[in-house]
MARTIDREN-801346 format. One record per residue (C-alpha): x, y, z; residue number from 1. Coordinates in nm, 2 decimals. Layout:
<recs>
<u = X&v = Y&w = Z&nr = NUM>
...
</recs>
This chain:
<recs>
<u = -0.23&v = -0.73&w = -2.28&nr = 1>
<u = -0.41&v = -0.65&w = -1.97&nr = 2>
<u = -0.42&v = -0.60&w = -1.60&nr = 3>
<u = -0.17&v = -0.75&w = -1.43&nr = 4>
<u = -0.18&v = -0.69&w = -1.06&nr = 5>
<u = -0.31&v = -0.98&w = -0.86&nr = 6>
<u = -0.48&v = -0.70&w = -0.60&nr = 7>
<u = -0.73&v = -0.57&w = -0.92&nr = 8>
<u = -1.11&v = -0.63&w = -0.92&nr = 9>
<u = -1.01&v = -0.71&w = -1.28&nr = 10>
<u = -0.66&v = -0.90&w = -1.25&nr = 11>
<u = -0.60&v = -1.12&w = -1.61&nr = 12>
<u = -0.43&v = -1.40&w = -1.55&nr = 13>
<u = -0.32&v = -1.46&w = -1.85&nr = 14>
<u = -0.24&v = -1.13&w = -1.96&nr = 15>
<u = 0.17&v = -1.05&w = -1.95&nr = 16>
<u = 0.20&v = -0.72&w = -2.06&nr = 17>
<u = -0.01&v = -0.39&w = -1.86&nr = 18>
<u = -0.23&v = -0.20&w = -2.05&nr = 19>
<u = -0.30&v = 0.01&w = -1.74&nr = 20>
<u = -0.66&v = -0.10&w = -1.71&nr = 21>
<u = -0.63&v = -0.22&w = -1.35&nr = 22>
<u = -0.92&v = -0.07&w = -1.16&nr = 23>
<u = -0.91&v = -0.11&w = -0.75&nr = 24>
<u = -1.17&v = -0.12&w = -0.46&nr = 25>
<u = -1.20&v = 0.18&w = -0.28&nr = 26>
<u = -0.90&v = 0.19&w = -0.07&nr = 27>
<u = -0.90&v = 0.37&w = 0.31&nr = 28>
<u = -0.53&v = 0.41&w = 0.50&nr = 29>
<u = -0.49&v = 0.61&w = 0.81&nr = 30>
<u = -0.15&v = 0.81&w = 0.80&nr = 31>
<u = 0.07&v = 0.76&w = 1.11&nr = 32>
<u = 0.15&v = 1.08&w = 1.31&nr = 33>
<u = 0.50&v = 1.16&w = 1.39&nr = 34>
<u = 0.46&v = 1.50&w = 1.54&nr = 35>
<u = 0.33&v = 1.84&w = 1.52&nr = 36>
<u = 0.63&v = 2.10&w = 1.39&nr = 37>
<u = 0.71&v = 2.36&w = 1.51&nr = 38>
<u = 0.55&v = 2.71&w = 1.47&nr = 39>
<u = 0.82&v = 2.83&w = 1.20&nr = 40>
<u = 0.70&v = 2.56&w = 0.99&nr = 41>
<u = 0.33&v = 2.66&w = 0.99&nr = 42>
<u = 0.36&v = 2.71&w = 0.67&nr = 43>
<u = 0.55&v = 2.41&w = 0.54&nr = 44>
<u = 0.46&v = 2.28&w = 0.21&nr = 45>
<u = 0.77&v = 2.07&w = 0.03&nr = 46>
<u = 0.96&v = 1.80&w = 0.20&nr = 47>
<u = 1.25&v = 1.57&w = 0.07&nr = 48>
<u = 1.59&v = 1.34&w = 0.16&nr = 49>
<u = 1.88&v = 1.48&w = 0.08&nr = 50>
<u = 2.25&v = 1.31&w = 0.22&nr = 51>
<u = 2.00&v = 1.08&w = 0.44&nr = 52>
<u = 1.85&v = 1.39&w = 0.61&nr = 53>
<u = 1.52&v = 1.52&w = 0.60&nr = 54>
<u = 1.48&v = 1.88&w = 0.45&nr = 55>
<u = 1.14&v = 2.09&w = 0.43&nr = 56>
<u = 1.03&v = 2.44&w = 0.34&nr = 57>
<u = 0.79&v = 2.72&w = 0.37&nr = 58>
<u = 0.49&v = 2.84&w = 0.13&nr = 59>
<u = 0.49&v = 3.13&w = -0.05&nr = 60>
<u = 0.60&v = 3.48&w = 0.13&nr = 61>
<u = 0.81&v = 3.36&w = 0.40&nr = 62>
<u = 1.18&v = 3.33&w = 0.41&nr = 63>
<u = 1.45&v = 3.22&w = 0.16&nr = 64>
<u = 1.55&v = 2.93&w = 0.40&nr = 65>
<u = 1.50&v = 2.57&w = 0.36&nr = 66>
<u = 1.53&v = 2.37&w = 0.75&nr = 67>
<u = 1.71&v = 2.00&w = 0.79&nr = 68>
<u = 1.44&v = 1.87&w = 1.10&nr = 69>
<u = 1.46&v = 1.58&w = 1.32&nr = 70>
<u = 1.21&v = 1.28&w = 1.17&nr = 71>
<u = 1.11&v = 1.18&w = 1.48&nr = 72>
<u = 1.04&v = 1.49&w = 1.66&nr = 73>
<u = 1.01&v = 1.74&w = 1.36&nr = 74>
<u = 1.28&v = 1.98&w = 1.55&nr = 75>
<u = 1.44&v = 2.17&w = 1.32&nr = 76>
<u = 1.83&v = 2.05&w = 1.35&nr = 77>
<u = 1.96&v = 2.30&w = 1.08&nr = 78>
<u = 1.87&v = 2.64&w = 0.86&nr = 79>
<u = 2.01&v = 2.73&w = 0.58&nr = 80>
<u = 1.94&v = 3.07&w = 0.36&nr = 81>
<u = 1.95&v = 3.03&w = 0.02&nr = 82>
<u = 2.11&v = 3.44&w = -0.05&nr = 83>
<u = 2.02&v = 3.48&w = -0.40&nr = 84>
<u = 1.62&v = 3.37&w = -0.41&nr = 85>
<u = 1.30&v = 3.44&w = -0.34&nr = 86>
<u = 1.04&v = 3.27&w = -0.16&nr = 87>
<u = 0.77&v = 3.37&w = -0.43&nr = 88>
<u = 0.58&v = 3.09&w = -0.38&nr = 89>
<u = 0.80&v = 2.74&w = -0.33&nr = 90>
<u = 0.56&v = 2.47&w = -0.28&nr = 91>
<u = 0.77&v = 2.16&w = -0.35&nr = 92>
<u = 1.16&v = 2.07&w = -0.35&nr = 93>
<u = 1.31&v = 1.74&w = -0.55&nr = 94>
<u = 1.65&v = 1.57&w = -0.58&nr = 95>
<u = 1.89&v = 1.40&w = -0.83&nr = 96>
<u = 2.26&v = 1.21&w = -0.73&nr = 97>
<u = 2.44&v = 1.56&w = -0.68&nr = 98>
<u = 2.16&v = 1.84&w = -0.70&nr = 99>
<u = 1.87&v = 2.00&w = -0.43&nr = 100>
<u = 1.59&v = 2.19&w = -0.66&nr = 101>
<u = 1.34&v = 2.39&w = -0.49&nr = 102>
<u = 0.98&v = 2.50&w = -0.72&nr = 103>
<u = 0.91&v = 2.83&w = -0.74&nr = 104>
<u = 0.61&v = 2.74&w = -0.93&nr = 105>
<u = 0.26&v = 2.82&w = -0.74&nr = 106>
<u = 0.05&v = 3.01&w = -0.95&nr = 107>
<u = -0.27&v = 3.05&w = -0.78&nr = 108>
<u = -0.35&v = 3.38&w = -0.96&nr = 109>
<u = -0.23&v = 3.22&w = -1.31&nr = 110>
<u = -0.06&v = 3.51&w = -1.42&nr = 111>
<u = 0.30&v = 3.42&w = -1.34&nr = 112>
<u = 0.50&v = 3.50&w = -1.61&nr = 113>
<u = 0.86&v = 3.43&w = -1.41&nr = 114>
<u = 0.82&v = 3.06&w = -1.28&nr = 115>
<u = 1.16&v = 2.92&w = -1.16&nr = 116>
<u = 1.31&v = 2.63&w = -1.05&nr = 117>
<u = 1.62&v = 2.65&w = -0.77&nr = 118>
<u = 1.93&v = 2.37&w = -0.83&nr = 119>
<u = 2.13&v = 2.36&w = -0.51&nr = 120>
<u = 2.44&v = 2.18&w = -0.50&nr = 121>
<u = 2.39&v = 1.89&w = -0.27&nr = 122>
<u = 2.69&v = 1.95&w = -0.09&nr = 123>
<u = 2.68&v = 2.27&w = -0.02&nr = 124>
<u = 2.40&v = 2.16&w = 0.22&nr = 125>
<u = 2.67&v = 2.17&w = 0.46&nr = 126>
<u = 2.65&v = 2.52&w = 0.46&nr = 127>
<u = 2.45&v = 2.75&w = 0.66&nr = 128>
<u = 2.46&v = 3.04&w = 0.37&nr = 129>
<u = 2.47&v = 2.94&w = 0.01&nr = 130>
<u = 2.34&v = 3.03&w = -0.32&nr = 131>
<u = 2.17&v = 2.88&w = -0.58&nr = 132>
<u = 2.13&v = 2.85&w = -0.98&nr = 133>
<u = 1.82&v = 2.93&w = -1.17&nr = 134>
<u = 1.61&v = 2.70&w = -1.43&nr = 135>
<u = 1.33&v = 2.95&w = -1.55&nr = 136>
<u = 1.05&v = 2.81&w = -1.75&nr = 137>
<u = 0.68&v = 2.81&w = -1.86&nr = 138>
<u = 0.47&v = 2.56&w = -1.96&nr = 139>
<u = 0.43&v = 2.49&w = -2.37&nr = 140>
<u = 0.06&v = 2.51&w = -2.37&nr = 141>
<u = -0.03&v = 2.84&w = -2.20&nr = 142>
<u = -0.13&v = 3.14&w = -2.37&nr = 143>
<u = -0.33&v = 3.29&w = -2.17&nr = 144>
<u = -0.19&v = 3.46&w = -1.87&nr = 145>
<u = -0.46&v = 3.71&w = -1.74&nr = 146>
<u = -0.57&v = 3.69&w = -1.35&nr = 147>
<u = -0.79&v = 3.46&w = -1.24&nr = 148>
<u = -0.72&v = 3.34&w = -0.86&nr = 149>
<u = -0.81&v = 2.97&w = -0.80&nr = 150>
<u = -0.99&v = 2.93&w = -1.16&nr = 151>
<u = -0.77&v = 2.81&w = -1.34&nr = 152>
<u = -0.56&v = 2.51&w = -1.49&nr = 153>
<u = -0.20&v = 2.65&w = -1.48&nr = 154>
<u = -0.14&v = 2.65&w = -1.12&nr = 155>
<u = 0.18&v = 2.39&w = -1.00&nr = 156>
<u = 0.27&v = 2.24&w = -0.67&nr = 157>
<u = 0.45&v = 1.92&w = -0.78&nr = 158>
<u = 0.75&v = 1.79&w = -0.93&nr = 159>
<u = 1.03&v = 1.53&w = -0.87&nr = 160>
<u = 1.38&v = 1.44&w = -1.04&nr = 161>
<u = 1.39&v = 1.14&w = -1.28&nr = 162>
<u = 1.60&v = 0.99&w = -1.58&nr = 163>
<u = 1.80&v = 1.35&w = -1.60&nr = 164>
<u = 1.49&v = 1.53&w = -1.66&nr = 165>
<u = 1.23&v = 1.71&w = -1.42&nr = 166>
<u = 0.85&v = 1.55&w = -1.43&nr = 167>
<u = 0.60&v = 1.84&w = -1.33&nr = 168>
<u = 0.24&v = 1.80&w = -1.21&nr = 169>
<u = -0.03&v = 2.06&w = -1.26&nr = 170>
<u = -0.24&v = 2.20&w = -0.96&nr = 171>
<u = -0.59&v = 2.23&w = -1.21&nr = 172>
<u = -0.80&v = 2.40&w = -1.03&nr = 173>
<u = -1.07&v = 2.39&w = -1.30&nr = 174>
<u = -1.13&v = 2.05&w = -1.46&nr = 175>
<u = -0.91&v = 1.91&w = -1.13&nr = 176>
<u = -0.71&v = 1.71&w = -1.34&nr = 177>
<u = -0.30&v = 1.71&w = -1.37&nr = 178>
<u = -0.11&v = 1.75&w = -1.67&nr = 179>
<u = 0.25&v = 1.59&w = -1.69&nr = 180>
<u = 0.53&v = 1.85&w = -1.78&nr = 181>
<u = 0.87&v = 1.75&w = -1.90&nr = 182>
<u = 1.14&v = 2.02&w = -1.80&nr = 183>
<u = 1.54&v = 2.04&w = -1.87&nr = 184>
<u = 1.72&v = 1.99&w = -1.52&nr = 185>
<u = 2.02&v = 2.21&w = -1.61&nr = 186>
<u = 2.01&v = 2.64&w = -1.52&nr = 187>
<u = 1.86&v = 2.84&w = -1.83&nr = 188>
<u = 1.58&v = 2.90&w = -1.97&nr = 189>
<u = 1.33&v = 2.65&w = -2.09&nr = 190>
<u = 1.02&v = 2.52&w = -2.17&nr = 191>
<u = 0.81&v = 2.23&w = -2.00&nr = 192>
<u = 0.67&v = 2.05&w = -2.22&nr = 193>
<u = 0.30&v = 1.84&w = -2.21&nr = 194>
<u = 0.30&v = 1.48&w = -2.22&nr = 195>
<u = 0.00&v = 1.37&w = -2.06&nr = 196>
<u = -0.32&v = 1.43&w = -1.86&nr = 197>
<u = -0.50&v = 1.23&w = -1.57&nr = 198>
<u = -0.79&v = 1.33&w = -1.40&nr = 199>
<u = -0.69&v = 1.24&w = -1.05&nr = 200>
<u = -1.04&v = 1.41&w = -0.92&nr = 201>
<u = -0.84&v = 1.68&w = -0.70&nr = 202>
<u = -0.54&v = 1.92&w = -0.65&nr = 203>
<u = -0.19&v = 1.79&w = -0.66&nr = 204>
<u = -0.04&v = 1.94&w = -0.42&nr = 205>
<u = 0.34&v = 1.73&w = -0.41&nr = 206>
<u = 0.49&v = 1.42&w = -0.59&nr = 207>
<u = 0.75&v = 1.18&w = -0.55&nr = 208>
<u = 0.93&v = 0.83&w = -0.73&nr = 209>
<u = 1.07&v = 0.55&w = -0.52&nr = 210>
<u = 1.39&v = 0.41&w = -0.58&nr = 211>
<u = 1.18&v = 0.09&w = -0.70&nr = 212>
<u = 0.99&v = 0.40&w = -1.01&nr = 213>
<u = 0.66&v = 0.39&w = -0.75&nr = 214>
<u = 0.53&v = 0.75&w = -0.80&nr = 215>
<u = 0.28&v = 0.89&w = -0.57&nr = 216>
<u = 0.11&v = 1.22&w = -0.63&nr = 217>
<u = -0.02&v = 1.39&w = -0.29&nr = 218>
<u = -0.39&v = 1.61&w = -0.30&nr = 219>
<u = -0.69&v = 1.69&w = -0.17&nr = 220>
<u = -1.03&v = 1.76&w = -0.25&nr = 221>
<u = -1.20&v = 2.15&w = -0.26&nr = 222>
<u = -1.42&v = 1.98&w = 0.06&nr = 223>
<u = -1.10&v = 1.92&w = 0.26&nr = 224>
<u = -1.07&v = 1.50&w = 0.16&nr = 225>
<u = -0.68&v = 1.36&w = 0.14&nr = 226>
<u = -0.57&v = 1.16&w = -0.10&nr = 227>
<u = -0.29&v = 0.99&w = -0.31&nr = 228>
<u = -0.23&v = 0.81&w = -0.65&nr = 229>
<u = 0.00&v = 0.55&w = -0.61&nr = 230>
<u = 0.20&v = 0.50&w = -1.03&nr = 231>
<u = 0.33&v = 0.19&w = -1.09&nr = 232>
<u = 0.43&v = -0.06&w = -1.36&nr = 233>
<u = 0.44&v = 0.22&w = -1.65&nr = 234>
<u = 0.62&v = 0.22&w = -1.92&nr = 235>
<u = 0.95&v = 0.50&w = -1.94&nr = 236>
<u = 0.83&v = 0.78&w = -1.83&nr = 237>
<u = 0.46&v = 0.79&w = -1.92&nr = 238>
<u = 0.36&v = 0.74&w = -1.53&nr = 239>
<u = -0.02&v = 0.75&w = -1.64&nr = 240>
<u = 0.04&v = 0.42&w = -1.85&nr = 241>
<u = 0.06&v = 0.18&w = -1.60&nr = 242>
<u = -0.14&v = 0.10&w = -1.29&nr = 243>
<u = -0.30&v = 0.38&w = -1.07&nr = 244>
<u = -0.46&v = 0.33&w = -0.74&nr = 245>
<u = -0.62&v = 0.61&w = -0.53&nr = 246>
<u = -0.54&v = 0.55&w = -0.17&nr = 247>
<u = -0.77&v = 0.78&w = 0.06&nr = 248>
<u = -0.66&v = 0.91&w = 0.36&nr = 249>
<u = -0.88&v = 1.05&w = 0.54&nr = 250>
<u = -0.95&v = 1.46&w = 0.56&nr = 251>
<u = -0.81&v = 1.79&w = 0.69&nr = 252>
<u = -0.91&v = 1.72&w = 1.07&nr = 253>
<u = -0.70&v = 1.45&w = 1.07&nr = 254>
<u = -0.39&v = 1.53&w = 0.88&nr = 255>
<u = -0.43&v = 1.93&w = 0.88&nr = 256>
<u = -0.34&v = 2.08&w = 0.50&nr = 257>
<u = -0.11&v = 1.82&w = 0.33&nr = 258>
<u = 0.11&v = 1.94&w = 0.12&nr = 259>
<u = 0.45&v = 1.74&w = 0.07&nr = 260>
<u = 0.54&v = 1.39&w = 0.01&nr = 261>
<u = 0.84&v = 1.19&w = 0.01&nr = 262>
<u = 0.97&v = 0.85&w = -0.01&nr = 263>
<u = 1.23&v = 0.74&w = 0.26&nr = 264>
<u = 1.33&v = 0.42&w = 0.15&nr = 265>
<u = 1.18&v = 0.04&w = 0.11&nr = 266>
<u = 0.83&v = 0.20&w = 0.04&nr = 267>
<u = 0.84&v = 0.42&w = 0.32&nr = 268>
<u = 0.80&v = 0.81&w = 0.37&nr = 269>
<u = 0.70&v = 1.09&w = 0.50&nr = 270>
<u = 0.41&v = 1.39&w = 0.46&nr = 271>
<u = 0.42&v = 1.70&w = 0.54&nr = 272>
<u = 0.13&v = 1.97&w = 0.60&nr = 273>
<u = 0.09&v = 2.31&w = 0.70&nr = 274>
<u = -0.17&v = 2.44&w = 0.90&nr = 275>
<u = -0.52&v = 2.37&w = 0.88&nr = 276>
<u = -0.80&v = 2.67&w = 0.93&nr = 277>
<u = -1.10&v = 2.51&w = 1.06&nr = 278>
<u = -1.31&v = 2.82&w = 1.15&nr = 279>
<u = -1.21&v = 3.15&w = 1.32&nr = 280>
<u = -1.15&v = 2.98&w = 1.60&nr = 281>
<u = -1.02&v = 2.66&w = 1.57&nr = 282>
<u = -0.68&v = 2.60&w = 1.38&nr = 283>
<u = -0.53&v = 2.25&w = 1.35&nr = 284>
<u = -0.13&v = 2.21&w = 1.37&nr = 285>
<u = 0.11&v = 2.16&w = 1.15&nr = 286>
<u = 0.20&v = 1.82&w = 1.11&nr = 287>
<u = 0.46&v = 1.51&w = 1.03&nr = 288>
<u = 0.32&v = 1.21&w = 0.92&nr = 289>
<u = 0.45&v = 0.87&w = 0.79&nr = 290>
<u = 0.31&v = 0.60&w = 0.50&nr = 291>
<u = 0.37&v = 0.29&w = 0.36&nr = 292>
<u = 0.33&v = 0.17&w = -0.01&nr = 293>
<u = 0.45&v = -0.18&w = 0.05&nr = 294>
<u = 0.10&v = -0.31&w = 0.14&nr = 295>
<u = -0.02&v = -0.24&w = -0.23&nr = 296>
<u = 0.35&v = -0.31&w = -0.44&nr = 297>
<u = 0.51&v = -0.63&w = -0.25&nr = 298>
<u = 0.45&v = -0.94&w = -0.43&nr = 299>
<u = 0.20&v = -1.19&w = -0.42&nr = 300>
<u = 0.24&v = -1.25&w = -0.06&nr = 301>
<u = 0.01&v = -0.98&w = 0.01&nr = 302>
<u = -0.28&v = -1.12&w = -0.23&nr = 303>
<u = -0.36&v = -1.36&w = 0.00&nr = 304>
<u = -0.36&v = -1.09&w = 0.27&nr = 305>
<u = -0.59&v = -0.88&w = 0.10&nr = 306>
<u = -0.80&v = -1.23&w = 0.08&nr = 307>
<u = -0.82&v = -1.25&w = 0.47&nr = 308>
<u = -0.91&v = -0.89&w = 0.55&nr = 309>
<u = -1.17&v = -0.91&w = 0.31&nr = 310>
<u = -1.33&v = -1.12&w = 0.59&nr = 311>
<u = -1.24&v = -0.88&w = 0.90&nr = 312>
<u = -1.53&v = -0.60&w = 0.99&nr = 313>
<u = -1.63&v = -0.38&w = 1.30&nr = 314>
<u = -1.98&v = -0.41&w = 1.42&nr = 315>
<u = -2.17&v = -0.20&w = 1.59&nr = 316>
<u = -2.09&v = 0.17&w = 1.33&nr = 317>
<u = -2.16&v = 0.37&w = 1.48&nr = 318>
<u = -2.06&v = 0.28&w = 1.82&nr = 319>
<u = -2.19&v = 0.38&w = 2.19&nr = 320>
<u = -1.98&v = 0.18&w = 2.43&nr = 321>
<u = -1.75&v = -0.09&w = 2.28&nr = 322>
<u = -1.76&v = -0.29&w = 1.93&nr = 323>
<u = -1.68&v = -0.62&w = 1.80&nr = 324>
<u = -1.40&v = -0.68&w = 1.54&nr = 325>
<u = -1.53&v = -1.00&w = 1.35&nr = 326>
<u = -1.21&v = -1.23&w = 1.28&nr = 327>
<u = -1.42&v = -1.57&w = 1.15&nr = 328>
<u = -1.08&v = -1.70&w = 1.05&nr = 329>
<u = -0.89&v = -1.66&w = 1.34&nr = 330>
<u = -0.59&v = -1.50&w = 1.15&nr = 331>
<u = -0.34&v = -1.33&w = 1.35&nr = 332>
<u = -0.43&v = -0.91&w = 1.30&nr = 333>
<u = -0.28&v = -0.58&w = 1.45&nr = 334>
<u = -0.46&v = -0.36&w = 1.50&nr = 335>
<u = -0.46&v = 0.05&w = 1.54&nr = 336>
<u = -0.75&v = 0.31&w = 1.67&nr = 337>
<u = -0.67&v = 0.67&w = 1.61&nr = 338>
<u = -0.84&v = 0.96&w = 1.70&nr = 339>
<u = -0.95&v = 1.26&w = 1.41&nr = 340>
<u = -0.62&v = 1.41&w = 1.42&nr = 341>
<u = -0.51&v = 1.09&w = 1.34&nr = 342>
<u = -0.27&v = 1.06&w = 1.70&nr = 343>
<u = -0.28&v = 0.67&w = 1.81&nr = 344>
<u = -0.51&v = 0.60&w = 2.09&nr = 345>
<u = -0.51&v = 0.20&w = 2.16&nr = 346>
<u = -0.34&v = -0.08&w = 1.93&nr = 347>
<u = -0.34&v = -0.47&w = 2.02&nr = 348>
<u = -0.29&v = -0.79&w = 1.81&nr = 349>
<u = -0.55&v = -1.09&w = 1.82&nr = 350>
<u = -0.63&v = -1.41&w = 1.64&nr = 351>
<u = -0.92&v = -1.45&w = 1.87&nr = 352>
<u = -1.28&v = -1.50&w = 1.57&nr = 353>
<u = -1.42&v = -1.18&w = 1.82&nr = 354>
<u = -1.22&v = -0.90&w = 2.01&nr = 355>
<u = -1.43&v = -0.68&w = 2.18&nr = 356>
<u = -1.28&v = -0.27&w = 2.20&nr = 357>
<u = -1.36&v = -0.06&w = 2.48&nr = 358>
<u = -1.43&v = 0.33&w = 2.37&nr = 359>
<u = -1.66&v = 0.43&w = 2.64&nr = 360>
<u = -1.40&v = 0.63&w = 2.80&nr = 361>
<u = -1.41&v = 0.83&w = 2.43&nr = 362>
<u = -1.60&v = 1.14&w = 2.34&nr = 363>
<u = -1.84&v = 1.13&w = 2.06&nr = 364>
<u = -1.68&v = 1.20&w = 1.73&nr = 365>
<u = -1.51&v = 1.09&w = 1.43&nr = 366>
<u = -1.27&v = 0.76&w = 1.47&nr = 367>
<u = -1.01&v = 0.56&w = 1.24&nr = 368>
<u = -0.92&v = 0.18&w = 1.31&nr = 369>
<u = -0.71&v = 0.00&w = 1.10&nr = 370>
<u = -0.67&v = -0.42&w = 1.10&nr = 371>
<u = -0.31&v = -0.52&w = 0.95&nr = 372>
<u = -0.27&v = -0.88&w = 0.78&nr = 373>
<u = 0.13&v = -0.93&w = 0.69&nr = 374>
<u = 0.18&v = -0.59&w = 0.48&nr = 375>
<u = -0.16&v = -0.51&w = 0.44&nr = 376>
<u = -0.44&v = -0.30&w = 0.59&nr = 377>
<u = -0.79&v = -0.24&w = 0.57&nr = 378>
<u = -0.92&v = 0.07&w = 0.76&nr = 379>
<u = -1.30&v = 0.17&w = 0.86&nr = 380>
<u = -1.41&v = 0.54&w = 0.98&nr = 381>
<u = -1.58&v = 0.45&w = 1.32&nr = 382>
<u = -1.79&v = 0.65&w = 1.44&nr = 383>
<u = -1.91&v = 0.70&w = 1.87&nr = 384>
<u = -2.27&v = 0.82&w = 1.96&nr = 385>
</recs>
């Protein structure tokens, strides 16, 4: 028993068996931007694959509809109206081999007594106008169901499809912790039952499982930081057994809101986020954005890239006119620099031991640049004076 990922500050060796001990080094990734959708998606707050397409959806209050969008451009390709719901409050959407299910589940007040899931047959998706079937719940360990916006620990914006059963994720906005619900997949009534707790120092916001069982759970922080768990190596279905990382991404200026999360395939997916309110005047865009996984999952190749960008670092931070990245080993490196809003300003490669980046064209602000090694990136916040 022990930690057994190679990337842990406390790897064993000798241990064979994961006790989900592992414990990592901060990690920093900058999400790629894909585009800005469009206006109707302002709102958007649950995204997942379906027949190889991408399919999102709208936060509480707006329409019944969930959009099929382009994932390069974010232009929505297809609607379709759902006739016989609600948009209550749908904040995430998950899939199985033959059904679409769409969470009716935020709770922000805490008071919802009529919590439903959506199950869409996955062919009908062909269809501009169809209907769906109803899975109403509540969760087994809540009695109390009096009003209290954004104070409580029974809010929900998070669920995926696995082993014929539903996996929910609390929204706590108390303790911000997440509590594990299992929840029958088939129309009825039911209960979600408790399994397990994390403290995952935030609010879930979306989740997903890869088809390797890599689960990532999507947040933020109340002071606008992004983040994600990446769940691996557990046993069954107790996703808090095994190893968790917490990958930061950066914060509401760069991403906007994020809100949904989804894996594409070979470690790869998409997030989703809805607009971000800065102040009264300034209000960032919606927004598509793209992640790997593979960098922190793949092998042992990428232990000894970890090794090497141990050695890489920027200097001067902050930065007036141009900086140095410090290569002593000469590897070969790719490397990124985004802007706040995380759009891609200049990329190169290099093996030189010093590369020196020009940014005195830039404004002062907040910058991102990211040095890749194989499958594997290190990331520094950079900031110009």
């Amino acid at each position: 028993m022990g930690c057994t990922d190679p990337q842990a500050l406390n790897f064993d060796e000798n241990a064979s068996e994961n006790d989900g001990t592992c414990v990592y080094q901060e990690t920093n990734y900058v999400l790629t931007l894909i585009a800005e959708l469009p206006q109707e998606l302002k709102e958007c707050s649950g995204s997942e694959m379906a027949n190889s397409h991408l399919w999102v959806h709208n936060d509480g209050g707006n329409e019944n509809e969930i959009y099929r969008i382009d994932s390069l451009t974010g232009e929505i390709l297809q609607t379709v109206v759902i006739a016989n719901a609600q948009n209550e409050d749908w904040e995430d959407v998950a899939k199985s081999e033959n059904y679409f299910y769409i969470g009716d589940f935020g709770n922000n007040s805490g008071n919802r007594t009529d919590l439903r899931i959506y199950r869409i047959n996955k062919n009908d998706l062909s269809n501009d106008l169809i209907s769906a079937q109803f899975i109403n719940f509540n969760f087994s360990d809540q009695v109390d169901f009096s009003e209290n916006n954004n104070n409580h620990d029974f809010d929900c914006e998070a669920f995926f499809y696995y082993n014929g059963q539903l996996h929910l994720f609390s929204k706590n906005w108390v303790d911000n912790q997440t509590r594990h619900y299992i929840l029958s997949a088939e129309p009825g009534t039911h209960t979600a039952q408790l399994t397990e707790t994390f403290d995952v120092g935030g609010l879930i916001t979306s989740a997903n499982i890869s088809d390797n069982n890599e689960v990532v759970l999507l947040g933020y922080t109340e002071l606008g930081f992004n983040f994600m768990w990446l769940l691996f190596d557990f046993d069954g279905d107790d996703f808090f057994s095994g190893n968790k990382r917490k990958i930061l991404l950066g914060n509401g200026f760069t991403n906007s809101q994020t809100e949904g999360i989804t894996f594409r395939e070979n470690g790869y997916g998409y997030i989703v986020s809805e607009q971000f309110k800065v102040n009264d005047q300034i209000t960032l865009p919606q927004k598509m954005l793209s992640f790997s996984i593979n960098q922190w999952t793949n092998g042992t190749t990428s232990i000894q890239d970890i090794s090497i960008l141990e050695m890489i670092n920027i200097y001067p931070n902050p930065v007036k006119n141009s900086f140095e990245v410090k290569n002593p080993n000469q590897n070969k490196i790719v490397w990124k620099l985004y802007n706040e809003l995380g759009q891609l300003l200049k990329n190169g490669k290099t093996s030189e031991s010093e590369t020196n980046i020009d940014v005195s064209h830039l404004s002062d602000g907040i910058y991102y640049f990211s040095v890749t090694v194989g499958v594997s990136q290190k990331s520094f916040q950079l900031f110009k004076k």
